[in-house]
C-alpha positions in Angstrom: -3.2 72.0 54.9 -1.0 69.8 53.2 2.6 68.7 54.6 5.5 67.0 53.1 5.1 63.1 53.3 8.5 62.3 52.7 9.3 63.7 55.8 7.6 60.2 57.2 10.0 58.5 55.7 13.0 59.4 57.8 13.8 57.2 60.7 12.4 58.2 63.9 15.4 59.6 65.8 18.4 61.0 64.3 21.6 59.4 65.1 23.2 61.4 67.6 19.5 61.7 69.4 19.6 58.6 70.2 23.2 58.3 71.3 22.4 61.0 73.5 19.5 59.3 75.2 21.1 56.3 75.8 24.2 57.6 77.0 21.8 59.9 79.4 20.3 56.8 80.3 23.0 54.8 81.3 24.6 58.0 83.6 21.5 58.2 85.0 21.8 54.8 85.9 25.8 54.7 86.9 26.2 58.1 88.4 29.6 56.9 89.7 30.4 56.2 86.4 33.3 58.1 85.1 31.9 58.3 80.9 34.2 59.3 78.5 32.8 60.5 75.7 34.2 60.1 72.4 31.6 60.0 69.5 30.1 63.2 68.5 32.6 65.1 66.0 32.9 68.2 68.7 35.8 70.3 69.1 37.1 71.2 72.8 40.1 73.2 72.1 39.3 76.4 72.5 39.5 79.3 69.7 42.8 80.5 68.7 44.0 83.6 70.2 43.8 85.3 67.0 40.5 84.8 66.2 39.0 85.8 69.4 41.2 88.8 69.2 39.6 89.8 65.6 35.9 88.6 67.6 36.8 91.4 70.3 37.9 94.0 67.6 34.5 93.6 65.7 32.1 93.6 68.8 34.1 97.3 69.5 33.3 98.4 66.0 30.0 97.8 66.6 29.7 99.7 69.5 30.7 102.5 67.3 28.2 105.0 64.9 31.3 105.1 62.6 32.2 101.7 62.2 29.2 99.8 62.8 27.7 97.6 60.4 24.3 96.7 59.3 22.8 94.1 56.7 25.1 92.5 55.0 26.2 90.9 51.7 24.3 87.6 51.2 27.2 86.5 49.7 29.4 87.2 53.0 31.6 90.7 53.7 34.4 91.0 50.7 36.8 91.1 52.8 36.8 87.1 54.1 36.1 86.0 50.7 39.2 87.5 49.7 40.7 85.9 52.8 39.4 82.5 51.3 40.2 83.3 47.6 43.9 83.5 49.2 44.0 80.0 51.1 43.1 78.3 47.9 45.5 80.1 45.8 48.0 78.5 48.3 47.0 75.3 47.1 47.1 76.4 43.2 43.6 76.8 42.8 42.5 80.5 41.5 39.0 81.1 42.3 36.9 84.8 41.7 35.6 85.9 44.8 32.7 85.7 43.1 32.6 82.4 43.4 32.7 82.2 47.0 29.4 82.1 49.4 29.7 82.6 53.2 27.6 80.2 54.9 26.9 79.1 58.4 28.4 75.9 58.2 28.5 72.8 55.8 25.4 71.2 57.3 23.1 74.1 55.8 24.5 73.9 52.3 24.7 70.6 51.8 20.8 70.2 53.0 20.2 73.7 51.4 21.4 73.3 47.9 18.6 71.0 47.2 16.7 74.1 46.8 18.3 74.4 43.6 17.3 71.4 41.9 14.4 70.2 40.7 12.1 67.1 41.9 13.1 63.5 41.3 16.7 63.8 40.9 18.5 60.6 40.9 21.3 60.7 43.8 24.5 58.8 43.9 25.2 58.8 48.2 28.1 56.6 49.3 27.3 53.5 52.0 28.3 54.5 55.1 27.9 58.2 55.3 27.1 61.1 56.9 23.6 61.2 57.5 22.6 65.0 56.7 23.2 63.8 52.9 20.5 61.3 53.1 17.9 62.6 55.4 18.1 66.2 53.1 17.0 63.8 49.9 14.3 61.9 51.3 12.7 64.8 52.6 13.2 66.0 49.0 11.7 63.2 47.7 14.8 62.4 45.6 15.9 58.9 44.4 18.7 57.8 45.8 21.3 55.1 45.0 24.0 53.7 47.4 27.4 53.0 46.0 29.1 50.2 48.4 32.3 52.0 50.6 33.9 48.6 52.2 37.0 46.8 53.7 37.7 45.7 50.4 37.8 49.4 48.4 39.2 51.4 51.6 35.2 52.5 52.2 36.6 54.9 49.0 34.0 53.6 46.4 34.1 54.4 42.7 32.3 55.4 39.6 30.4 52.5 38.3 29.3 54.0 34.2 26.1 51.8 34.5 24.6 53.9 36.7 23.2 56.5 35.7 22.8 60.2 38.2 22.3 63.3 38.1 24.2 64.4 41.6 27.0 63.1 43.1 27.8 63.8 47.0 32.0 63.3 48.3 33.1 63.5 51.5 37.1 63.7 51.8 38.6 63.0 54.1 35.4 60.8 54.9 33.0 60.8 58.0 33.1 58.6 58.9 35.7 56.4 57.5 38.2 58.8 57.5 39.0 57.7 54.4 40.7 60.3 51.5 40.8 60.3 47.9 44.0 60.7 46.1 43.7 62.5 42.9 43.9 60.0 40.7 40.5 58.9 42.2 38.8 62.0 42.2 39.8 62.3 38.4 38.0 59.2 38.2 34.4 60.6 39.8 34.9 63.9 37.7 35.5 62.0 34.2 32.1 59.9 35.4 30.6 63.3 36.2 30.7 65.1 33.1 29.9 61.9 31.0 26.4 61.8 32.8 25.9 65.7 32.8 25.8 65.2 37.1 26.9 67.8 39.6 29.4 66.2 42.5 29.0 68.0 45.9 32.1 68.0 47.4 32.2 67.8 51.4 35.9 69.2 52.2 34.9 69.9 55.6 37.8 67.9 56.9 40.4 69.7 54.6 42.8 70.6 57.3 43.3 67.2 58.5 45.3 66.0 55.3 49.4 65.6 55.0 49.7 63.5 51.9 51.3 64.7 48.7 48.8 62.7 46.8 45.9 63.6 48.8 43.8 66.7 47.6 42.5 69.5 49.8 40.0 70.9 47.2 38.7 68.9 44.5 39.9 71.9 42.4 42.9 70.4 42.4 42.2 68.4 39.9 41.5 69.1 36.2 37.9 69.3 35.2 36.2 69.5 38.5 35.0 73.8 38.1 33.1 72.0 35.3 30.9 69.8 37.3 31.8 70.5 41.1 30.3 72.1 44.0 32.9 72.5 47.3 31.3 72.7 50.5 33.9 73.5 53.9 33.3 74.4 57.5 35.6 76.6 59.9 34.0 74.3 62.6 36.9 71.6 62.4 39.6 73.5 60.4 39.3 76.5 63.2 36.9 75.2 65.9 33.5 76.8 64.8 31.3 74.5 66.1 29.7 76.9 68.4 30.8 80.1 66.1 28.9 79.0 62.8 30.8 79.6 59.9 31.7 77.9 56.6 31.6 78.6 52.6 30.1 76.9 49.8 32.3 78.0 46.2 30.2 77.5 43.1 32.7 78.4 39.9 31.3 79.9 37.0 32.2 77.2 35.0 29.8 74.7 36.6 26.2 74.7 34.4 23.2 72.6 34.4 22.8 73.1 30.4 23.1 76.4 29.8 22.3 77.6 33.6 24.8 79.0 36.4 24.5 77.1 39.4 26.0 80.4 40.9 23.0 82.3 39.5 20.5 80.0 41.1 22.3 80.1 44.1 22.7 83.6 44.5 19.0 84.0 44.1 18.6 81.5 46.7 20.7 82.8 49.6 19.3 86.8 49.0 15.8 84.9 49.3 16.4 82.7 52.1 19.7 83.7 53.9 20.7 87.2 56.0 23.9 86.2 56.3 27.1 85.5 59.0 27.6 88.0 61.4 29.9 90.8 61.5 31.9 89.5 64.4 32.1 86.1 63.3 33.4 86.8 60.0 36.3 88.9 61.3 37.0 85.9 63.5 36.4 83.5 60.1 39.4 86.6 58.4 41.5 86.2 60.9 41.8 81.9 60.6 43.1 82.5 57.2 45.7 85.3 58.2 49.7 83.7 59.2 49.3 83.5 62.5 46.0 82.5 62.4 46.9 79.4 60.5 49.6 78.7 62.8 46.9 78.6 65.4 44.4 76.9 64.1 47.4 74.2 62.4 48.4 73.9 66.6 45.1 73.0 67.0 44.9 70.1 64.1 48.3 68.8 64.8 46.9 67.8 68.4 44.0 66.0 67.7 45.5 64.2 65.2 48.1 62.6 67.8 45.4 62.2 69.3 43.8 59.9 66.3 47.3 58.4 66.2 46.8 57.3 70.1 43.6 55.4 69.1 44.9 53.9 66.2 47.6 53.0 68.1 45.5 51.1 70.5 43.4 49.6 68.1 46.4 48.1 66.1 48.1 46.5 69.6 44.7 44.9 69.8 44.4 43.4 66.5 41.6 45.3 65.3 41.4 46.3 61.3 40.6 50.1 61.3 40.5 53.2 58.4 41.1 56.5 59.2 43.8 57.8 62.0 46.1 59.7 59.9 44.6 62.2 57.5 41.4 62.3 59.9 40.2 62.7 63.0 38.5 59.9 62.9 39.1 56.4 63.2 36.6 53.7 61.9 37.2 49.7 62.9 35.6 46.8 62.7 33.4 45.4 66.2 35.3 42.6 67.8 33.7 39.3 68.1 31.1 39.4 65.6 29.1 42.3 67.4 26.6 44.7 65.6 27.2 47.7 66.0 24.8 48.8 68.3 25.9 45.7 70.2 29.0 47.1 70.8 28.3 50.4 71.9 26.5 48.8 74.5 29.4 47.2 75.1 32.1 49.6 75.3 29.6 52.1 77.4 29.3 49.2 79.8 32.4 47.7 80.0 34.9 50.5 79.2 32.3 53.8 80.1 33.5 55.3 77.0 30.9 56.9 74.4 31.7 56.2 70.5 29.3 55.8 67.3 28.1 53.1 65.9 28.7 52.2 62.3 25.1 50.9 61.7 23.7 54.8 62.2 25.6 56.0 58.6 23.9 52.9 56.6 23.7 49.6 55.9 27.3 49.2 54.8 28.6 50.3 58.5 27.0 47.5 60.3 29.4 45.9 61.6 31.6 49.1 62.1 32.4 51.8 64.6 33.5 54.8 64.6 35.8 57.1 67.6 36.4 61.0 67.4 39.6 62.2 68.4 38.5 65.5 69.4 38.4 64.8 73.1 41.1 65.7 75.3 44.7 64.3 75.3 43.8 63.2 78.9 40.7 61.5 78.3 41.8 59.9 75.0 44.8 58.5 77.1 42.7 57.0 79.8 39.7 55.7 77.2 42.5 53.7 75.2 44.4 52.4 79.1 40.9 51.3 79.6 39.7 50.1 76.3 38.2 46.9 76.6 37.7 44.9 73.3 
């Protein structure tokens, strides 16, 4: 039997394994310790009323011979894709339904969509980054090419035209600088994406976060980018699924490899490979989308980005250069004092008891860097900054 080899070339643990064994260590170790924990992206709000309402509906419809549902689409049920066709029309874009794939999440199609390209693709993966985008190549065997995020650029690299690649991955608003493109940027990496014939995979999984006028929502909002763009989001931060698994992937009709429809290939992929959301969840996915669902899940947003405002507060009494804090959830600064960044999660868990990530675990180019979530509480995000220690 043969197996995959590239699969030995991952690293050992993945990151948030191993934050979770040291962090189990330590408590182990302090059981008196009071740990806050403030690393892991994770949602604690709870759902909004009107998606949990919509959840209840559907589980009583399926209780019922007359309205119970079976197999579905492997596209995802008409009616959400509509509900999504009508949140980007908000934002100007026009999209057939067509276009729109149901998913489970962001993680699964950005790892899954490999299936639709061929061996020994050249892959252009900014430095630091999420790490499903990496750990999905290698085990493709892909090559892939870092392009430098730093102080310097904003940790918002750009197109360099002597490189040549054939896909592209985004993130915006970044994780886990928290960094956002403005559109004048993003023009730049689809320009740089149609001279090479490349594909961009666009990460908008953070969407809801944004308030700028310059700052995009969908890379759809700028011209070219149906031509040569794939757009990735997850109702795990916009609406709390972290737990309830859902997202959508949109592939326009415009976007080719040659002469071939991505949405063809990935159409045939997902009635291969995927059976779909459920029922229930996908009338909870409607109801995000529906007025007061959005004024729910906006509720939701608006408080754990004070709560980003809190840390970056903190951070900036201290002295400390940090990204992120305003169109994120995330806040990324720079270790005090020299430390690596493993160094100073030792550090703060020590000194402070509070939980973050370290830079180092998203690449090379985060060494040095760390990175706090501000999806914890209001109360534990208060007494983690009263007790910061840095």
């Amino acid at each position: 039997m043969n197996i995959n080899q590239n699969y030995f070339n991952l690293k050992d643990s993945y990151l948030f394994s191993t934050i979770a064994e040291k962090v189990e260590d330590f408590t182990k170790r302090n059981p008196e310790k009071d740990v806050i924990r403030l690393g892991i992206g994770d949602v604690t709000l709870p759902l909004a009323p009107a998606v949990t309402d919509a959840m209840q509906n559907a589980v009583a419809e399926m209780g019922k011979a007359e309205t119970f549902r079976g197999y579905r689409s492997d596209m995802g049920y008409d009616f959400l894709r509509h509900a999504v066709a009508g949140y980007y029309r908000k934002k100007g874009v026009a999209l057939e339904e067509t276009e729109i794939f149901i998913s489970d999440g962001a993680k699964s199609d950005t790892g899954n969509i490999l299936d639709i390209f061929g061996k020994d693709n050249v892959v252009l993966i900014p430095d630091p980054v999420y790490p499903v985008y990496v750990d999905t190549n290698i085990m493709s065997g892909n090559k892939i090419i870092y392009m430098n995020g730093n102080e310097e650029n904003g940790f918002l690299p750009l197109p360099d035209y002597n490189i040549k690649c054939d896909i592209i991955y985004l993130c915006s608003p970044n994780n886990p600088s928290g960094a956002v493109y403005t559109k004048q940027q993003l023009k730049q990496w689809i320009d740089y994406a149609l001279e090479n014939e490349a594909v961009i995979l666009f990460d908008s999984a953070y969407e809801a976060f944004v308030r700028g006028d310059d700052l995009p929502t969908s890379i759809y909002q700028v011209d070219g980018a149906k031509r040569c763009a794939v757009e990735v989001c997850s109702l795990s931060k916009t609406a709390g699924f972290t737990g309830t698994r859902c997202g959508y992937t949109i592939f326009p009709h415009d976007c080719k490899a040659g002469d071939v429809s991505l949405n063809r290939l990935w159409l045939r992929r997902q009635s291969t490979k995927f059976n779909g959301v459920s029922y229930i969840v996908q009338r909870g996915a409607e109801a995000v989308f529906t007025e007061e669902g959005m004024k729910q899940t906006r509720q939701n947003i608006d408080y754990y980005l004070d709560n980003a405002k809190r840390i970056a507060a903190a951070l900036k009494e201290r002295g400390i250069w940090f990204a992120g804090g305003e169109n994120s959830p995330y806040i990324w600064f720079k270790c005090p004092k020299g430390m690596s960044s493993w160094e100073f999660f030792d550090h703060l868990l020590s000194e402070s008891n509070i939980v973050g990530t370290p830079g180092a675990g998203f690449g090379k180019n985060g060494e040095g860097f760390f990175r706090l979530s501000a999806f914890g509480s209001r109360e534990n995000v208060i007494r983690a900054m009263e007790r910061l220690e840095i």
